[in-house]
C-alpha positions as CSV (number, residue, x, y, z in Angstrom):
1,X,-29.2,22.6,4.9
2,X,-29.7,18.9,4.3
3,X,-26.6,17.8,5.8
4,X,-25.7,16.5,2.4
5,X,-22.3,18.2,0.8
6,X,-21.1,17.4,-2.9
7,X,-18.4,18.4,-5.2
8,X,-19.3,19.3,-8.6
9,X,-16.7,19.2,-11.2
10,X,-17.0,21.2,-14.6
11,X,-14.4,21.5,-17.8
12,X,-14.1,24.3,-19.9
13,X,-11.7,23.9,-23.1
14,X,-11.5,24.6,-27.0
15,X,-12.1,22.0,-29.3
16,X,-10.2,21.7,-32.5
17,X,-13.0,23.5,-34.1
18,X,-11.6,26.3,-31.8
19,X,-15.1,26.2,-30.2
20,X,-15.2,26.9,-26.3
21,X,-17.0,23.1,-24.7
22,X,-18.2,22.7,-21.1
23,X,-19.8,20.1,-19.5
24,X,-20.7,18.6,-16.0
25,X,-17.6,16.4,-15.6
26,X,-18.8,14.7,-12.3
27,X,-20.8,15.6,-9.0
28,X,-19.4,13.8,-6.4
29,X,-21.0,12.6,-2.9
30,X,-18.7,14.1,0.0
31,X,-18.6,11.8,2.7
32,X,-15.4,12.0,4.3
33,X,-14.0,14.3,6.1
34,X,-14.0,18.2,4.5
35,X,-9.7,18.4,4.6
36,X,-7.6,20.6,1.6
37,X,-6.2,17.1,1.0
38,X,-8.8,15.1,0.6
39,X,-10.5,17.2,-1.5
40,X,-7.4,17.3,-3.7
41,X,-7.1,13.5,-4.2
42,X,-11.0,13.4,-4.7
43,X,-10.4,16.3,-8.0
44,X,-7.3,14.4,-8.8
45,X,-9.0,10.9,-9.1
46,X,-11.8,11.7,-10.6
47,X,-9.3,13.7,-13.6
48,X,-7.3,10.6,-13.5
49,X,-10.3,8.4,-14.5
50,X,-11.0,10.8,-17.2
51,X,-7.2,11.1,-18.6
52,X,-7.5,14.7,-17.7
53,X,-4.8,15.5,-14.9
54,X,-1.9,16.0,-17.1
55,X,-4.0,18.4,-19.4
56,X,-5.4,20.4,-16.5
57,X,-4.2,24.0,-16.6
58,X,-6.5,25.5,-14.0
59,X,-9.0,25.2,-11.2
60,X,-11.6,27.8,-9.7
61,X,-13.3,27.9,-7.0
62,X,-14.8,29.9,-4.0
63,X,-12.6,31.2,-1.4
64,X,-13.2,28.9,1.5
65,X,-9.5,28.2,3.3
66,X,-10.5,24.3,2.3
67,X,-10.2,24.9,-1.3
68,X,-7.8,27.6,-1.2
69,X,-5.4,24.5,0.7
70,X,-6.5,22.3,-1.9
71,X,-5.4,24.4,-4.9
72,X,-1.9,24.7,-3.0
73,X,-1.7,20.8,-2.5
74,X,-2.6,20.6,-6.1
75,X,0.1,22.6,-7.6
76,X,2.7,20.6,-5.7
77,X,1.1,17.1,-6.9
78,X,1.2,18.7,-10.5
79,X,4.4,19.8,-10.5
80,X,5.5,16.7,-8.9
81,X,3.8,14.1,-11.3
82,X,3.8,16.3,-14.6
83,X,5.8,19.2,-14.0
84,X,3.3,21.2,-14.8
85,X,4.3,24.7,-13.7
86,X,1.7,26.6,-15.6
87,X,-1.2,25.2,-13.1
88,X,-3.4,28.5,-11.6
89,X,-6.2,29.0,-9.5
90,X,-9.1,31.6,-10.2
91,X,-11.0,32.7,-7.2
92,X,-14.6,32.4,-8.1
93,X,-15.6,36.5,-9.2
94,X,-19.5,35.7,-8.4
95,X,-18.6,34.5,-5.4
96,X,-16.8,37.4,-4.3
97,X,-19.7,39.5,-5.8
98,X,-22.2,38.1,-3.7
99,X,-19.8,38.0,-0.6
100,X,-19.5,41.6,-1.1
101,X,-23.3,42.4,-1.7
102,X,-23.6,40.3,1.4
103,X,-21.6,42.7,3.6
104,X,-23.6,45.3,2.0
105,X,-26.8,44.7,2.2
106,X,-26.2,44.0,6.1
107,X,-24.5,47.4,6.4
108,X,-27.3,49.0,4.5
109,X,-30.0,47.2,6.6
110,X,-28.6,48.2,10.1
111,X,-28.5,51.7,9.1
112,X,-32.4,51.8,8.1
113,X,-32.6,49.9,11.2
114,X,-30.9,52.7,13.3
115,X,-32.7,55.7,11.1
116,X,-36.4,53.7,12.2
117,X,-35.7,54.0,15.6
Protein backbone atom coordinates (compact mmCIF):
# COMPACT_ATOMS: atom_id res chain seq x y z
CA UNK A 1 0.00 0.00 0.00
CA UNK A 2 0.98 3.58 -0.82
CA UNK A 3 -0.46 5.15 2.14
CA UNK A 4 -2.69 6.98 -0.24
CA UNK A 5 -6.71 6.27 0.29
CA UNK A 6 -9.49 7.74 -2.19
CA UNK A 7 -13.10 7.59 -2.61
CA UNK A 8 -14.39 6.91 -5.94
CA UNK A 9 -17.95 7.90 -6.68
CA UNK A 10 -19.93 6.32 -9.64
CA UNK A 11 -23.81 7.01 -10.89
CA UNK A 12 -25.92 4.55 -12.48
CA UNK A 13 -29.43 5.87 -13.81
CA UNK A 14 -31.92 5.74 -16.93
CA UNK A 15 -32.00 8.35 -19.28
CA UNK A 16 -35.19 9.42 -20.86
CA UNK A 17 -34.24 7.27 -23.70
CA UNK A 18 -34.78 4.54 -20.99
CA UNK A 19 -31.13 3.79 -21.53
CA UNK A 20 -29.11 2.60 -18.32
CA UNK A 21 -25.81 5.64 -18.06
CA UNK A 22 -22.87 5.36 -15.75
CA UNK A 23 -20.09 7.31 -15.32
CA UNK A 24 -17.14 8.18 -12.89
CA UNK A 25 -18.89 10.95 -10.94
CA UNK A 26 -15.64 11.91 -8.86
CA UNK A 27 -12.49 10.27 -7.15
CA UNK A 28 -11.84 12.03 -4.31
CA UNK A 29 -8.33 12.36 -2.27
CA UNK A 30 -9.03 11.15 1.42
CA UNK A 31 -7.06 13.07 3.75
CA UNK A 32 -8.89 13.35 6.89
CA UNK A 33 -9.57 11.18 9.15
CA UNK A 34 -11.45 7.65 7.88
CA UNK A 35 -14.95 8.35 10.38
CA UNK A 36 -18.70 7.06 9.06
CA UNK A 37 -19.34 10.80 9.26
CA UNK A 38 -16.93 12.24 7.42
CA UNK A 39 -17.26 10.06 4.80
CA UNK A 40 -20.96 10.98 4.66
CA UNK A 41 -20.51 14.73 4.25
CA UNK A 42 -17.57 14.04 1.74
CA UNK A 43 -20.55 11.74 -0.66
CA UNK A 44 -23.02 14.38 0.41
CA UNK A 45 -20.87 17.41 -0.90
CA UNK A 46 -19.68 16.21 -3.63
CA UNK A 47 -23.83 15.20 -4.79
CA UNK A 48 -24.61 18.55 -3.71
CA UNK A 49 -22.20 20.16 -6.16
CA UNK A 50 -23.62 17.98 -8.76
CA UNK A 51 -27.51 18.72 -7.83
CA UNK A 52 -27.67 15.06 -7.21
CA UNK A 53 -28.58 14.52 -3.38
CA UNK A 54 -32.24 14.96 -3.57
CA UNK A 55 -32.33 12.44 -6.58
CA UNK A 56 -30.20 9.91 -4.89
CA UNK A 57 -32.05 6.67 -4.24
CA UNK A 58 -29.25 4.37 -3.32
CA UNK A 59 -25.64 3.82 -2.30
CA UNK A 60 -23.35 0.50 -2.47
CA UNK A 61 -20.56 -0.20 -1.06
CA UNK A 62 -18.26 -2.90 0.63
CA UNK A 63 -18.94 -3.91 3.97
CA UNK A 64 -16.31 -2.21 6.07
CA UNK A 65 -18.19 -0.90 9.53
CA UNK A 66 -16.96 2.72 8.16
CA UNK A 67 -19.25 2.67 5.25
CA UNK A 68 -21.82 0.59 6.77
CA UNK A 69 -22.02 3.91 9.56
CA UNK A 70 -21.95 6.10 6.70
CA UNK A 71 -24.89 4.67 4.87
CA UNK A 72 -26.86 4.88 8.39
CA UNK A 73 -25.71 8.66 8.85
CA UNK A 74 -26.88 9.09 5.32
CA UNK A 75 -30.40 7.86 5.66
CA UNK A 76 -30.98 10.14 8.52
CA UNK A 77 -29.52 13.35 6.61
CA UNK A 78 -31.89 12.28 3.70
CA UNK A 79 -34.71 11.89 5.50
CA UNK A 80 -34.01 14.95 7.32
CA UNK A 81 -33.20 17.40 4.30
CA UNK A 82 -35.52 15.65 1.66
CA UNK A 83 -37.54 13.22 3.30
CA UNK A 84 -36.50 10.79 1.33
CA UNK A 85 -37.60 7.47 2.85
CA UNK A 86 -36.95 5.31 -0.16
CA UNK A 87 -32.93 5.79 0.32
CA UNK A 88 -31.14 1.90 0.42
CA UNK A 89 -27.85 0.58 0.69
CA UNK A 90 -26.60 -2.50 -1.39
CA UNK A 91 -23.69 -4.33 0.10
CA UNK A 92 -21.23 -4.72 -2.67
CA UNK A 93 -22.05 -8.80 -4.00
CA UNK A 94 -18.27 -9.00 -5.53
CA UNK A 95 -17.07 -7.95 -2.51
CA UNK A 96 -18.68 -10.48 -0.57
CA UNK A 97 -17.64 -13.07 -3.40
CA UNK A 98 -14.19 -12.41 -3.01
CA UNK A 99 -14.39 -12.24 0.90
CA UNK A 100 -15.80 -15.53 0.78
CA UNK A 101 -13.21 -17.08 -1.80
CA UNK A 102 -10.79 -15.51 0.54
CA UNK A 103 -11.84 -17.64 3.57
CA UNK A 104 -11.74 -20.45 1.18
CA UNK A 105 -8.89 -20.59 -0.41
CA UNK A 106 -7.14 -20.23 3.17
CA UNK A 107 -9.15 -23.22 4.43
CA UNK A 108 -8.40 -25.11 1.31
CA UNK A 109 -4.59 -24.20 1.58
CA UNK A 110 -4.11 -25.27 5.26
CA UNK A 111 -5.61 -28.57 4.60
CA UNK A 112 -3.00 -29.36 1.61
CA UNK A 113 -0.70 -27.97 4.07
CA UNK A 114 -1.70 -30.47 6.79
CA UNK A 115 -2.09 -33.56 3.99
CA UNK A 116 1.91 -32.55 2.90
CA UNK A 117 3.12 -33.14 6.12
Amino acid sequence: SNGLAFLSLTIHYIDSSLILKNFLLDIIPITMQYTGLNMANTIILVLDEFNLTAKLLALTTDNASLMISCDALMIAELEKEFNNLNFVHYHCFAHILNLAVIKGIKLVDSSIKKLGH
